[in-house]
C-alpha positions as CSV (number, residue, x, y, z in Angstrom):
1,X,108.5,121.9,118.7
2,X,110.9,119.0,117.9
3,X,113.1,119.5,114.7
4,X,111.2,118.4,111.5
5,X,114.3,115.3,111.3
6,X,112.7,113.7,114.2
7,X,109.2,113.7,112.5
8,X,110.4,112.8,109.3
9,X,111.6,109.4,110.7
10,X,107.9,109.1,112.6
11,X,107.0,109.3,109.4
12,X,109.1,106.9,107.6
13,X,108.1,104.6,110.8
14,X,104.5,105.0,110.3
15,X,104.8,104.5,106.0
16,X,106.5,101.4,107.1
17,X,104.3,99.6,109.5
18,X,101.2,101.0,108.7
19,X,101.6,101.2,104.8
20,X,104.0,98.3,104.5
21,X,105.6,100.1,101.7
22,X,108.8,99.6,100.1
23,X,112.6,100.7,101.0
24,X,112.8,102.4,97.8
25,X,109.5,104.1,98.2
26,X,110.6,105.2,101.9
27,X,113.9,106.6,100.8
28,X,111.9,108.4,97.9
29,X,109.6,110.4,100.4
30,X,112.4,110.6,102.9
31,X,114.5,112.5,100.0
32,X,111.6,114.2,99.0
33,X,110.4,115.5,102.0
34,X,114.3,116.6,103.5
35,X,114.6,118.3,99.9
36,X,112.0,120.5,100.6
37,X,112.9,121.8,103.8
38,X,117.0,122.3,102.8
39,X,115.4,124.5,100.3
40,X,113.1,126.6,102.2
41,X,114.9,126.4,105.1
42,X,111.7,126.4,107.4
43,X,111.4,125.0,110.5
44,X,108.3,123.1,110.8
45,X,106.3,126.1,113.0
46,X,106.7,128.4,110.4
47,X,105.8,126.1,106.9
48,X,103.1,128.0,105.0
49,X,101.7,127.9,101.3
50,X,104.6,130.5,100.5
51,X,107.1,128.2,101.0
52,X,105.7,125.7,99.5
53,X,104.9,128.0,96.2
54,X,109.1,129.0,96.8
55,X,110.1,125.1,96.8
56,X,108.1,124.9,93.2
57,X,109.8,127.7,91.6
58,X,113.7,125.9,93.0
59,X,112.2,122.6,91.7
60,X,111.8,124.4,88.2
61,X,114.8,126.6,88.1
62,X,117.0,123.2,88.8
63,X,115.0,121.9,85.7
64,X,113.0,119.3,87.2
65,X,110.4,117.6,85.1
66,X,106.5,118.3,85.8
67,X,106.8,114.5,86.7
68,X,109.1,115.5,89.4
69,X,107.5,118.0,91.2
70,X,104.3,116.4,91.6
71,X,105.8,113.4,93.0
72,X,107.3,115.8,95.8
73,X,104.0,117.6,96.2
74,X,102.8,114.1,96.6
75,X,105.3,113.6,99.5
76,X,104.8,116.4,101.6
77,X,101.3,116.4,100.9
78,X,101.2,112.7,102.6
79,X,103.9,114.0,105.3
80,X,102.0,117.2,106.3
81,X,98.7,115.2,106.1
82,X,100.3,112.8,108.9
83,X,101.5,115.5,110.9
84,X,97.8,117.0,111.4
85,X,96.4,113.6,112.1
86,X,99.0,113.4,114.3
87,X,98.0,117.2,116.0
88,X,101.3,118.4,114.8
89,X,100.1,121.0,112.7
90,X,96.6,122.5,112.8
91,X,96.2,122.7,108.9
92,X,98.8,121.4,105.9
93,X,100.5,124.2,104.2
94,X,99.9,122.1,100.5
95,X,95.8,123.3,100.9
96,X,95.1,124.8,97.3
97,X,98.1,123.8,95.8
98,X,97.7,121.8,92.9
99,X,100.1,119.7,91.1
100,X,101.2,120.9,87.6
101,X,99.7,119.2,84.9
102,X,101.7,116.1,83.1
103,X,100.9,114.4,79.9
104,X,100.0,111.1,80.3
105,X,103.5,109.4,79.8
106,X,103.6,105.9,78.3
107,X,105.8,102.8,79.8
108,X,108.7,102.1,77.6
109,X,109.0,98.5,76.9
110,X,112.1,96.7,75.6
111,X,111.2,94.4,72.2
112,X,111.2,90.7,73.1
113,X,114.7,90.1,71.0
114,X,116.0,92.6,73.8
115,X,114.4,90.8,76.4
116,X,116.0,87.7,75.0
117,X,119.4,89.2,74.7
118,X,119.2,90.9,78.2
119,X,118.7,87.5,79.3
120,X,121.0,85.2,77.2
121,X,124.2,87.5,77.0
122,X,123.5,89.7,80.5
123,X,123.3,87.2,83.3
124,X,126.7,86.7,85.0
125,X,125.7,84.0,87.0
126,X,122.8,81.2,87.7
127,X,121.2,83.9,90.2
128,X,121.3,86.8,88.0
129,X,120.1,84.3,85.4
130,X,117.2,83.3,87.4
131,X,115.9,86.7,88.6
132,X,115.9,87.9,84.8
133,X,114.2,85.0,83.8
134,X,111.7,85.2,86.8
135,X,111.3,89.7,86.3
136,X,110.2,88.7,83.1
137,X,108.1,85.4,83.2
138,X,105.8,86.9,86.0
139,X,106.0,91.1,85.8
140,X,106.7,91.0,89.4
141,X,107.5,94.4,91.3
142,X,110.7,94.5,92.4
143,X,109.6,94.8,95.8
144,X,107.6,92.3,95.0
145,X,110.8,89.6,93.8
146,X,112.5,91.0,96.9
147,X,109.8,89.8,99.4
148,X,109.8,86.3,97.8
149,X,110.3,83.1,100.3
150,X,111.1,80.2,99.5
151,X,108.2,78.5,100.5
152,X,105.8,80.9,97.7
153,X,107.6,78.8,94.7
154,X,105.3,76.1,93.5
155,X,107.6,74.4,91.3
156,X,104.8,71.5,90.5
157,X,102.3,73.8,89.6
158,X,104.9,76.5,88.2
159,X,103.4,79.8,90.6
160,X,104.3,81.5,92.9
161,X,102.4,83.5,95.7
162,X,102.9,87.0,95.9
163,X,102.4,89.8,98.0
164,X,102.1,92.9,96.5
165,X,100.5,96.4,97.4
166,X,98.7,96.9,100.7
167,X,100.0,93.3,101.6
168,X,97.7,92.0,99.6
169,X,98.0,88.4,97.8
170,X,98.3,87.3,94.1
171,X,99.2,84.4,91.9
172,X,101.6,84.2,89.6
173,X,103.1,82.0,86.9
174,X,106.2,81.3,85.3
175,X,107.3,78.8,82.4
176,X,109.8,76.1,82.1
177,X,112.5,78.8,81.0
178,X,112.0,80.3,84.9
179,X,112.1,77.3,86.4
180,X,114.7,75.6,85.1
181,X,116.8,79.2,86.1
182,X,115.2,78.8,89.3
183,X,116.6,75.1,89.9
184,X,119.9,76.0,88.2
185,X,120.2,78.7,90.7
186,X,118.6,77.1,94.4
187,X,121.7,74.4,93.9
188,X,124.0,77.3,94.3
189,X,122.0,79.3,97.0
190,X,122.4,76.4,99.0
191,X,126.0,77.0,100.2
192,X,125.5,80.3,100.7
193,X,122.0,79.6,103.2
194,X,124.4,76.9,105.0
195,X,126.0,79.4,107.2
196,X,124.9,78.8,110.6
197,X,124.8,82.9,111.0
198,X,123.1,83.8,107.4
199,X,120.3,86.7,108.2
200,X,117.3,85.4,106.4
201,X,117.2,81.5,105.0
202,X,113.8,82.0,103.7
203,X,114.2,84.5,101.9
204,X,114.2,83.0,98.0
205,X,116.8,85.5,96.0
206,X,119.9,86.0,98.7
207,X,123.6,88.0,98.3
208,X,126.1,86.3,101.0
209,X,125.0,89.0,103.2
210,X,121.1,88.2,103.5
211,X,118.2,89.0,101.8
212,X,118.2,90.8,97.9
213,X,117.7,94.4,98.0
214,X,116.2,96.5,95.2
215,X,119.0,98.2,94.6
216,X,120.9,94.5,94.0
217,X,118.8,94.3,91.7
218,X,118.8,97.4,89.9
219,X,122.9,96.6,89.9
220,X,122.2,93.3,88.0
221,X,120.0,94.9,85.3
222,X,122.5,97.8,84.6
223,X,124.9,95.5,84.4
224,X,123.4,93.1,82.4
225,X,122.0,95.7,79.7
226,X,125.8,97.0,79.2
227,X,126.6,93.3,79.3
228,X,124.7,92.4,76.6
229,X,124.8,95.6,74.8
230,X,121.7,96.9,74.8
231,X,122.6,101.1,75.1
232,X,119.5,102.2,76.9
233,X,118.3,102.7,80.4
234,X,117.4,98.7,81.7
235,X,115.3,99.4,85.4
236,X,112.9,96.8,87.2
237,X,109.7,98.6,86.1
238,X,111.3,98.6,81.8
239,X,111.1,94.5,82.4
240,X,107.3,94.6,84.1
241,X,106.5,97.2,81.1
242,X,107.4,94.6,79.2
243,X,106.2,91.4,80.3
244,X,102.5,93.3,80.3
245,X,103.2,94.4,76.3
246,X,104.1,91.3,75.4
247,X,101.4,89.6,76.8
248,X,98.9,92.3,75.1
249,X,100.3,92.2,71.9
250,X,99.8,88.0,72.2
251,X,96.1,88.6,72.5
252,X,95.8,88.5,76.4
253,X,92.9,89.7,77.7
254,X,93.1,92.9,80.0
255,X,91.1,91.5,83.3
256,X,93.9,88.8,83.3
257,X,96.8,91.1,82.9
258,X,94.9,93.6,85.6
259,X,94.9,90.1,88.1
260,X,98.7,89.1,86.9
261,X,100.2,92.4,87.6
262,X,97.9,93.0,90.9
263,X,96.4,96.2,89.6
264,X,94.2,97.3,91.6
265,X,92.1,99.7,88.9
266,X,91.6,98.6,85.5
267,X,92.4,102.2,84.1
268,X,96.0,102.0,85.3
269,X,96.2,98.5,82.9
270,X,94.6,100.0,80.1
271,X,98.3,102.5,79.2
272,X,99.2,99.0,78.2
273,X,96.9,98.8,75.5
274,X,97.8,102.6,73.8
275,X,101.5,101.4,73.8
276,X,100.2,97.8,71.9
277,X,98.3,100.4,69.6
278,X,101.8,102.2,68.9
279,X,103.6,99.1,68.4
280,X,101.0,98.0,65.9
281,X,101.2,101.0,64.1
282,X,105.1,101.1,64.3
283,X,105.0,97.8,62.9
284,X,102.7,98.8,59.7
285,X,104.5,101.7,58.7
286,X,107.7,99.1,58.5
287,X,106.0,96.4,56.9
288,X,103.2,97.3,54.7
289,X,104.2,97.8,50.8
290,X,102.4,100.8,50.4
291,X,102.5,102.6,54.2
292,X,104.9,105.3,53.4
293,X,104.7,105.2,49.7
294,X,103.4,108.4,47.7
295,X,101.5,107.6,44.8
């Protein structure tokens, strides 16, 4: 049998073309799956439920989260599950294990004065400008603002088209805050898209060397939270979290949130709704006269 290495990278092939999914989410099974197998130190032939049950009990010793181990269960799950469609293996070694239970945990959100500061005082430049302006005025994925052509931007109608999850298509809007970024931003791209040998001129956010990548862009938030001094942990999915709270707490209506952040179920946009619930609440403790008074 071929070492597992070899069908790890099958794998990551087949996630890719078949699944279209993401460079971070490939790098995250990758990691996962290569974790798992440095720990056990199995070679393929011999993975059972045992080792499996021996990689839970490392995850936990090392202190990971409940969180964290069912993501990796979720990973070799998928990876074993290829290898038997594939006749690798005649039966996953993850049959009857189940993921440990985790409490629902609710999306952190940043206030909209943070939003505004992360924007107004983070932003070293018209592009970093732009991409916070854009995160924020359309809840995009990052993979999703990665992706982004030049050619989705409808600057007259102020939408762009997006493909999200499963390749599959959604509008979304921005304001006149976004575009005006946006314009600010393309008059700069152009000198850097001019070079005969430049990757990818489609592509709408660029570096000199091509095409954005998510961790660019995870760089640009980090920066720009430290920038702009806001002390907490600023991430792609803290801006989306956002953006949907916002809109919520405005008086949106969940089917159009569900369309604008391409959920696919409406139970996964409904969290949004228990964090607008302990905003409210939040807000009338602070506010009301008589909240935390004792008569």
């Amino acid at each position: 049998m071929r070492d597992y290495k070899e069908y790890i990278e099958d794998f990551i092939g087949y996630l890719r073309r078949a699944k279209n999914s993401s460079e971070h989410t490939l790098r995250g099974y990758r990691r996962d799956v290569e974790d798992f197998f440095l720990c056990t130190n199995a070679s393929l032939d011999q993975v059972k439920k045992e080792h499996v049950l021996m990689f839970v009990s490392s995850c936990r010793k090392r202190g990971l989260s409940n969180t964290s181990i069912s993501r990796k269960l979720s990973a070799l799950r998928t990876f074993f599950n290829y290898l038997k469609k594939q006749k690798v293996i005649s039966e996953s070694p993850l049959v009857g294990v189940r993921n440990p239970k985790t409490g629902k945990r609710l999306p952190r959100a940043l206030s909209f004065d943070e939003i505004v500061q992360l924007i107004e005082k983070g932003a070293e430049n018209a592009r970093d400008r732009a991409i916070l302006e854009f995160m924020y005025a359309t809840g995009l994925r990052v993979s999703e603002l990665c992706s982004l052509n030049i050619e989705d931007v409808d600057f007259s109608l102020m939408r762009a088209i997006v493909r999200g999850k499963g390749k599959k298509e959604r509008v979304v809007y921005f304001g006149e805050r976004a575009k005006k970024a946006l314009l600010e931003y393309l008059r700069e791209r152009k000198s850097i898209v001019s070079n005969p040998n430049f990757p990818d001129k489609r592509a709408l956010f660029v570096t000199k060397r091509g095409r954005i990548t998510d961790m660019t862009v995870r760089r640009i938030l980090d920066k720009a939270a430290k920038k702009s001094g806001i002390f907490k942990k600023v991430y792609p999915h803290i801006v989306r979290h956002s953006f949907a709270t916002h809109l919520l707490e405005e008086g949106m209506d969940l089917r159009a949130l569900q369309k604008l952040l391409g959920h696919k179920n409406i139970e996964t946009t409904e969290v949004y709704t228990h964090v607008s619930i302990e905003r409210l609440l939040e807000i009338y403790d602070r506010t009301h006269p008589r909240a935390k008074r004792k008569d």
